[in-house]
C-alpha positions as a printed NumPy array, in Angstrom:
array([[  0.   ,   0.   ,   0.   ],
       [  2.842,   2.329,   0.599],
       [  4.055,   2.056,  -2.802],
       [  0.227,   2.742,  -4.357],
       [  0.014,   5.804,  -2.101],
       [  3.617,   7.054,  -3.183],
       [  2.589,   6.273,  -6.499],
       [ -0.396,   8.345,  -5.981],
       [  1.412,  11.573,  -4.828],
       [  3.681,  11.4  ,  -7.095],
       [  1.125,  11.273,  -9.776],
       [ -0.769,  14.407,  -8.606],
       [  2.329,  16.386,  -8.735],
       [  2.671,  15.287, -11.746],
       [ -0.461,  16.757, -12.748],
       [ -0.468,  19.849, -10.823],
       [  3.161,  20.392, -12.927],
       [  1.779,  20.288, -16.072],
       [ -2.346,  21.288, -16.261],
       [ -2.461,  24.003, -13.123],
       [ -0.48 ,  27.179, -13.788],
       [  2.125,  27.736, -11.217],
       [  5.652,  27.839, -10.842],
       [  5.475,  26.215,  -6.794],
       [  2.271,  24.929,  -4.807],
       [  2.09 ,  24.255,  -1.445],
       [ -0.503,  22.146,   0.417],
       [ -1.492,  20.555,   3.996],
       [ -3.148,  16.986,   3.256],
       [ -4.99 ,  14.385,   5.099],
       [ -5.428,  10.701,   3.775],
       [ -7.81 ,   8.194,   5.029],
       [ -7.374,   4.86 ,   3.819],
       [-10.261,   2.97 ,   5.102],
       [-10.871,  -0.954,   4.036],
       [-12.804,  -3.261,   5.335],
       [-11.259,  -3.407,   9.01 ],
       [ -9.762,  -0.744,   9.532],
       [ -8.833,   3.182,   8.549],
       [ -5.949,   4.988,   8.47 ],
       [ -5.385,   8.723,   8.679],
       [ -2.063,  10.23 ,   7.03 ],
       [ -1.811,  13.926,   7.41 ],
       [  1.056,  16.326,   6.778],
       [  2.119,  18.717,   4.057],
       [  3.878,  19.08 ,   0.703],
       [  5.69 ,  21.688,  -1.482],
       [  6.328,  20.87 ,  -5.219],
       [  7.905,  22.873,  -7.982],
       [  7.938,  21.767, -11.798],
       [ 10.082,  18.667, -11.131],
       [ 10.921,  18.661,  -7.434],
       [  8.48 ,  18.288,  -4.56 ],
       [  9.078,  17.502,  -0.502],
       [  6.352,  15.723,   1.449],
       [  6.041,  15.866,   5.079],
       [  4.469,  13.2  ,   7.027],
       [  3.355,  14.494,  10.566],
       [  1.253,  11.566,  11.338],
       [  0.876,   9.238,  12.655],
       [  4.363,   8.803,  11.617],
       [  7.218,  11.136,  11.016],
       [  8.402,  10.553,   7.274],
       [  9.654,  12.649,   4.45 ],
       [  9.561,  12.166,   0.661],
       [ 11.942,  13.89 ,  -1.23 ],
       [ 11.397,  13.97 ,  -5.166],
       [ 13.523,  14.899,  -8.12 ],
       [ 12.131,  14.202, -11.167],
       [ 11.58 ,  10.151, -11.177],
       [ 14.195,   9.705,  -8.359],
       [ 12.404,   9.515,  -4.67 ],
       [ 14.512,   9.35 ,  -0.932],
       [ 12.062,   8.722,   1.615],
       [ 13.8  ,   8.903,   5.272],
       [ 11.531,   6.62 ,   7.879],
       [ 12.025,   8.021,  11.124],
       [ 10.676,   5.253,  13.03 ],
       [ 12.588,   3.095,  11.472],
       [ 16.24 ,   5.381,  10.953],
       [ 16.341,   4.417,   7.566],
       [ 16.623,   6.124,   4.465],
       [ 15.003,   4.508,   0.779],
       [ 16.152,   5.356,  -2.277],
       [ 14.231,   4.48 ,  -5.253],
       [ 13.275,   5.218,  -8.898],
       [ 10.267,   5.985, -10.52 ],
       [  9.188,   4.129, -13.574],
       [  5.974,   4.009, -15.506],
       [  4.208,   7.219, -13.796],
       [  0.831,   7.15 , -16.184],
       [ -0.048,  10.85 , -17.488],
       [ -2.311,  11.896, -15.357],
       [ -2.637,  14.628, -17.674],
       [ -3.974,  12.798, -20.315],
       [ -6.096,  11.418, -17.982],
       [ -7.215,  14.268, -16.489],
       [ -7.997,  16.338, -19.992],
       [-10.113,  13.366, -20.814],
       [-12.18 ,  13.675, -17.252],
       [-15.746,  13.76 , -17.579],
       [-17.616,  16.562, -15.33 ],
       [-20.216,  15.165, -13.976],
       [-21.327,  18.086, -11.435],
       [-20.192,  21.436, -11.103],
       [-17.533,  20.633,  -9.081],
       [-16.857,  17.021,  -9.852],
       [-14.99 ,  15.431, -12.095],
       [-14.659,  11.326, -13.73 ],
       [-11.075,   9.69 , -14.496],
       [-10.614,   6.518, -15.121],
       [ -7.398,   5.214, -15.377],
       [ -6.394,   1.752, -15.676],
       [ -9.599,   0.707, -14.306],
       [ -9.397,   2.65 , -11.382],
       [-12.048,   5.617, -10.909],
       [-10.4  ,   8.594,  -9.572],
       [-13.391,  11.736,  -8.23 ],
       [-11.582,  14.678,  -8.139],
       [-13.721,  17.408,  -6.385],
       [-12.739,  21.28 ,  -6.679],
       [-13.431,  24.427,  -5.458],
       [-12.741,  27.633,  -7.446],
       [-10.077,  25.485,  -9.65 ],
       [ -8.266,  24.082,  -6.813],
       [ -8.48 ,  20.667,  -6.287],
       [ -9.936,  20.111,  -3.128],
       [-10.105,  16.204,  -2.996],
       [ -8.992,  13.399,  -4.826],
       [-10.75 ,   9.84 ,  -4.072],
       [-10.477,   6.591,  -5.483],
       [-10.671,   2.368,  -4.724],
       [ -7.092,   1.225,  -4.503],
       [ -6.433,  -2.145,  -6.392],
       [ -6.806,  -3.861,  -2.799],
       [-10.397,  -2.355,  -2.771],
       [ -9.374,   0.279,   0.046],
       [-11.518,   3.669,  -0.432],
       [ -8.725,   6.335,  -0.843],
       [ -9.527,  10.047,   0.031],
       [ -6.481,  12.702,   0.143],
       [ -8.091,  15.967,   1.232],
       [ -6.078,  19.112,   0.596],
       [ -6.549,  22.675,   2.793],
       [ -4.134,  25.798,   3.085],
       [ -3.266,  25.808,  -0.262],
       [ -0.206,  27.949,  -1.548],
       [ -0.43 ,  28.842,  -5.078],
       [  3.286,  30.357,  -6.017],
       [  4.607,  30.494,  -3.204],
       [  8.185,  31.452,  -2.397],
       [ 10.642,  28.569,  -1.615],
       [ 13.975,  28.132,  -0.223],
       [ 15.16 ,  25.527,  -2.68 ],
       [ 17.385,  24.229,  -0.488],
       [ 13.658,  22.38 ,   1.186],
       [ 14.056,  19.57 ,  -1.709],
       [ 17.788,  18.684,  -0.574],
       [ 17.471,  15.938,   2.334],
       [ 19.816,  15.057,   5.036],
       [ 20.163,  11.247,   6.143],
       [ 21.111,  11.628,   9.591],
       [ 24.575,   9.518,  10.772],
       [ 22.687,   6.274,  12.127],
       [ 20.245,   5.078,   9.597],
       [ 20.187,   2.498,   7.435],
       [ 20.643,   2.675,   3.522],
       [ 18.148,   0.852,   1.083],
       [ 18.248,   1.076,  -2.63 ]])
């Protein structure tokens, strides 16, 4: 599941890059993962430019995702290790997206690879983005306090692996 919902974010940056015009966006989130058992609440916030973007994980664990281009570092906290990892076959969401059918005001249809993704927006911002994950889990990422252009210390997307963690590639 951790690789779907990396997946995920890295596909809505991916989108934001290329159909929302902005040089930098900034965003608090919150994403419930419910299946049949159980639900699970992710909430931090993210900064992305064209091809970089740095996700913060507040809870329920402490976790950053550092992105440049296809290449991702994700430093677990929890469990002092650092992952490095590539990115291959991102779909364009942007395709995807252009071919979205409205079917409300503020709600749009995209189906991808036979998943549904809702996309709900408010005043062209997207506001929500939910789907059915291919292990049937209902996916919701909710965004508030959103940033359009903001300015940014570029030094944000450079990460740090601290002395004692543990290297995966």
């Amino acid at each position: 599941m951790k690789k779907i919902f990396i997946f995920f974010l890295i596909a809505v940056v991916k989108i934001w890059a290329i159909d929302l015009d902005f040089n930098t966006y900034s965003s608090d989130f919150t994403q419930l993962v419910k299946s049949k058992n159980s639900t699970l609440r992710y909430s931090g916030h993210f900064i992305i430019s064209k091809d970089k973007a740095f996700w913060e994980y507040t809870a329920p664990n402490k976790k950053e995702i550092y992105i440049n281009k296809n290449r991702v570092a994700i430093i677990e906290h929890d469990l002092e290790q650092v992952i490095f990892s590539k990115l291959d076959n991102i779909p364009n969401l942007n395709q995807i997206f252009k071919n979205a059918k409205q079917i409300s005001k503020n709600k749009l249809l995209a189906k991808y690879e036979k998943i549904d993704y809702t996309l709900i927006l408010d005043q062209d911002k997207i506001q929500s983005i939910s789907y059915k994950d291919e292990f049937e889990n209902d996916v919701t990422i909710t965004l508030s306090n959103q940033i359009k252009n903001p300015k940014i210390d570029p030094k944000i997307f450079e990460f740090k692996i601290p002395k004692n963690y543990d290297i995966v590639q």
